[in-house]
C-alpha positions in Angstrom: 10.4 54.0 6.0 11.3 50.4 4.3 15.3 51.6 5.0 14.6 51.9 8.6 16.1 49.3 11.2 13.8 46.9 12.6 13.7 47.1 17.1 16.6 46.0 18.3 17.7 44.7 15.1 19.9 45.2 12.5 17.8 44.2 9.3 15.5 46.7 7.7 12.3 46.7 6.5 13.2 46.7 3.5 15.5 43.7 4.4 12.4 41.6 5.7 10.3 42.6 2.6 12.7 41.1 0.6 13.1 38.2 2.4 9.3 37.3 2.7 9.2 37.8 -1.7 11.9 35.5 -1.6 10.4 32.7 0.3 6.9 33.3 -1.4 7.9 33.4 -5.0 10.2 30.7 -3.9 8.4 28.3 -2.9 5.7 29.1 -5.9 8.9 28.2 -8.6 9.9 25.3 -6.2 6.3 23.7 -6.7 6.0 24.4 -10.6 9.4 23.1 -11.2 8.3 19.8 -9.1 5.4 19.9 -11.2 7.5 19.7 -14.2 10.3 17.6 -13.5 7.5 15.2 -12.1 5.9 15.1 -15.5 8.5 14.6 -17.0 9.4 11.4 -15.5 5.3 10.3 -16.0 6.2 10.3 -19.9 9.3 7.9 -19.1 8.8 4.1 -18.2 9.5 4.4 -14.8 6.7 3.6 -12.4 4.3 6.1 -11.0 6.0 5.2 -7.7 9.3 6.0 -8.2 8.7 9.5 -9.9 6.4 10.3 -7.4 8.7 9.6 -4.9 11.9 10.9 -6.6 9.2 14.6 -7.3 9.1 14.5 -4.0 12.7 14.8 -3.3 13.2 17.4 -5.9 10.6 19.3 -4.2 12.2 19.2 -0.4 15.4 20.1 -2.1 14.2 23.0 -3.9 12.4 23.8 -0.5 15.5 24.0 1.2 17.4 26.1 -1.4 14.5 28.7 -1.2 15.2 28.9 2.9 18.8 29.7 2.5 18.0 32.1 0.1 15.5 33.6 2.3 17.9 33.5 5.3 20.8 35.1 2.8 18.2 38.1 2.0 18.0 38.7 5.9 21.8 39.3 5.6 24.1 37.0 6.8 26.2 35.6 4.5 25.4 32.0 2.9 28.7 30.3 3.9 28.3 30.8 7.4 24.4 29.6 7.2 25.3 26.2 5.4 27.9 25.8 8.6 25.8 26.7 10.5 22.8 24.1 9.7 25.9 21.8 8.8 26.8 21.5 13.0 23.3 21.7 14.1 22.4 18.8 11.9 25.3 17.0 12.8 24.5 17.7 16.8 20.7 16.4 15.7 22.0 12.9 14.4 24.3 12.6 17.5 20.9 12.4 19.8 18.5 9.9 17.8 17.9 11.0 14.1 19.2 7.2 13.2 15.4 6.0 13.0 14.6 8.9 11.0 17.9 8.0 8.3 17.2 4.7 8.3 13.1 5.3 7.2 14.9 7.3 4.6 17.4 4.6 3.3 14.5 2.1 3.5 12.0 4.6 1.8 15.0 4.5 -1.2 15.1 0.7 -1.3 11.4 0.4 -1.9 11.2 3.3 -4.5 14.4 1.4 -6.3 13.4 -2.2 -6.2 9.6 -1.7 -6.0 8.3 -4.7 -3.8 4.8 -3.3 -5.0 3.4 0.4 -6.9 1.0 2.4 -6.6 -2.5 1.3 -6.4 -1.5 -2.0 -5.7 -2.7 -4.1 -3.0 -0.4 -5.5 0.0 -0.6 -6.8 3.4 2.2 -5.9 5.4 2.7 -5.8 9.3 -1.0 -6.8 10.2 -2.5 -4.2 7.7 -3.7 -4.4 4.2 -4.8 -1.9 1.8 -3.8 -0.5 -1.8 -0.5 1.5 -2.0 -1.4 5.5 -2.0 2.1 6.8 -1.7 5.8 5.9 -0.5 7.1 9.2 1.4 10.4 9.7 2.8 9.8 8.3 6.0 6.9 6.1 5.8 4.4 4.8 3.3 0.5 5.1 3.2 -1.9 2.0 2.6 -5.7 2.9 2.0 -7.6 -0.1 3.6 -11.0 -1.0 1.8 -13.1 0.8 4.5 -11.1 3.9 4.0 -8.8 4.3 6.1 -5.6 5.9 5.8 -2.6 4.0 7.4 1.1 5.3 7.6 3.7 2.8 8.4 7.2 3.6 8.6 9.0 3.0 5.8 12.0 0.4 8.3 8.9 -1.2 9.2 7.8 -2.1 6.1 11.6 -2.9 4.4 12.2 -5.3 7.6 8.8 -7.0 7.3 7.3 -9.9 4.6 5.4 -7.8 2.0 2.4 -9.8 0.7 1.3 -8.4 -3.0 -2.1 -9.2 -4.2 -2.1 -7.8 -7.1 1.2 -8.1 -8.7 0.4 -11.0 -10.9 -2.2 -11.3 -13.9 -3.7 -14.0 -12.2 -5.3 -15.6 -8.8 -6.3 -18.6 -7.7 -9.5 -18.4 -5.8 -10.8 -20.6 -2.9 -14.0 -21.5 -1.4 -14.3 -23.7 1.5 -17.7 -25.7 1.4 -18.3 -28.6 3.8 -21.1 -31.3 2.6 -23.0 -34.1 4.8 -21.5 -37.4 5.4 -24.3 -39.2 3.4 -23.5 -37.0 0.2 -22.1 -39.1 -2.6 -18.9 -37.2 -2.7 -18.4 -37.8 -6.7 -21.9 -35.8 -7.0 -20.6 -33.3 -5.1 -17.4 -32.7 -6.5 -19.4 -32.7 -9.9 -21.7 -30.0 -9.1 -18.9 -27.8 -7.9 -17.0 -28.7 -11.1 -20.3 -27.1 -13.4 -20.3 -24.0 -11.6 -16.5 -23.0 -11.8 -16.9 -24.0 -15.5 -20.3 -22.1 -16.7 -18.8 -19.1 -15.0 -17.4 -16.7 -17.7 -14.4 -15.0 -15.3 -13.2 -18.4 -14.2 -9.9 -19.4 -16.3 -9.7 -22.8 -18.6 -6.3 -23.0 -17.9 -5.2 -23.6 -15.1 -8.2 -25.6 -14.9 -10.4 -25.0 -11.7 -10.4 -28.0 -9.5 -12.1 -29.4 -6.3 -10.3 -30.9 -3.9 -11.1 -33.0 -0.4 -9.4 -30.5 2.8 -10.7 -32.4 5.7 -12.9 -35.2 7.1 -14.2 -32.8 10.3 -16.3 -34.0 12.6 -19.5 -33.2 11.7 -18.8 -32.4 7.7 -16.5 -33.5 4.4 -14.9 -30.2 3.7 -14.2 -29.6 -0.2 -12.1 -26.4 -1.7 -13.6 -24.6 -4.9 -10.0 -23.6 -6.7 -10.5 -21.4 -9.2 -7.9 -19.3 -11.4 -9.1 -15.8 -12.6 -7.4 -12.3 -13.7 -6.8 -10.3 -10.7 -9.4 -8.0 -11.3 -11.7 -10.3 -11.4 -11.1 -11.9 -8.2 -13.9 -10.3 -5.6 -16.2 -10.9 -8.2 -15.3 -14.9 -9.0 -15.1 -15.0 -5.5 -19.0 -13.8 -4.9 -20.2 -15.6 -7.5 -18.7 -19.0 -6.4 -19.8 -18.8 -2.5 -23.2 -17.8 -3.2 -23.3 -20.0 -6.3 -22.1 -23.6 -4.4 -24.9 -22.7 -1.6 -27.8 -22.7 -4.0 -26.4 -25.0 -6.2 -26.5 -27.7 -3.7 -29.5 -26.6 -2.4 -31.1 -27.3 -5.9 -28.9 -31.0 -6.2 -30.4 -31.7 -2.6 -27.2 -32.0 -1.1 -26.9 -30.9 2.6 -24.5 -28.3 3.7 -24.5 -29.7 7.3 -24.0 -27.5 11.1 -21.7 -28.4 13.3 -23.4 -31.3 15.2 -22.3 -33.0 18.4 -23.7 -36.8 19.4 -24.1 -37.7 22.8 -25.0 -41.2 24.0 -26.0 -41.7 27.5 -25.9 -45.4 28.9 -28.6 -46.4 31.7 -26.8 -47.8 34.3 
């Protein structure tokens, strides 16, 4: 039975058996030896990003060795199979696989010179989120609300990369706006007290208060506070709720936007 000729075909059963073993068991080693080689690089210094990504080129290429193996079981010999793929691929990139090499090339870059890793957070192109993984063609950002966004990866290598969480440290602002009639030096003192009773906010740099704007119904002040980045959304809480009641206890208004009109009796 398995040594008779498939319908209007060549191969045997026994041919096609084979060939389906191949790319099962095949593709089974090709994940364990991913596995592997991508542990392996986890015990090194490099960053998570970069043996992730370089895992996942092990992996395509062992996928691609366990097709022409498969292909080779079915009977043709391998030569002609890599010249064969060789032209086709070749014909491919004549009609519009440049975008496609390019996301590749830029996927390298980014791996190699690491404008952010994995789990950091960036704002790039209009979206922000924490890294989840660079791919060969594109990367995935996980935004706070989960969602998962893939950008290309030429997108991202051609566009300003903002990295919130590269650095130990962040300075953190909050925009309060007080009443004209406020003594501004009370004010500013108030602010001062609760940046400095608040345990995540850094000594040095020393947090500051500074005058942004005479507006027209308010003098706007900016809390500027250093803390460690991990501390950030929570210094940042603390301080925008904190200035609100504060002032409300020092009696100092946190006016609304107010418009005067004066009408003259003719």
């Amino acid at each position: 039975m398995l040594s008779q000729n498939l319908p209007y075909m060549d191969l045997t059963y026994f041919d096609l058996l084979s060939a389906l073993v191949i790319l099962v068991v095949g593709i089974i080693i090709a994940k364990i030896i991913a596995g592997m080689f991508k542990s392996g690089l986890q015990k090194t210094e490099l960053p998570e990003l970069v043996a992730e990504f370089l895992s996942r080129f092990v992996l395509a290429l062992l996928y691609v060795a366990v097709i022409l193996a498969t292909v080779s079981a079915l009977g043709p010999d391998i030569s002609s199979i890599v010249v064969g793929l060789s032209a086709v691929i070749g014909l491919i990139l004549g009609f519009g696989m440049q975008d496609t090499l390019t996301n590749l090339a830029a996927g390298i870059w980014i791996a190699t010179l690491r404008p952010f890793d994995k789990g950091e957070f960036v704002s790039v192109t209009g979206y922000s989120g924490s890294v989840s993984a660079v791919g060969f063609m594109a990367t995935e950002l996980l935004t706070p609300d989960n969602k998962l966004v893939t950008i290309p990866n030429k997108v991202i290598w051609g566009s300003a990369i903002e990295n919130a969480t590269r650095m130990p440290t962040r300075r953190v602002d909050v925009n309060v706006g007080i009443s004209y009639d406020t003594k501004l030096d009370q004010a500013i003192q108030v602010a001062m007290d609760l940046m400095k009773n608040n345990s995540m906010v850094l000594g040095d740099p020393a947090p500051a208060v500074v005058t942004t704007e005479l507006a027209d119904s308010s003098v706007n002040l900016q809390l500027r506070a250093w803390a460690n980045t991990s501390d950030y959304w929570g210094v940042k809480g603390d301080l925008t709720n904190g200035i609100l009641n504060a002032y409300k206890d020092a009696d100092i208004e946190i006016p609304y936007p107010q418009l005067d009109v004066h009408m003259d009796k003719e």
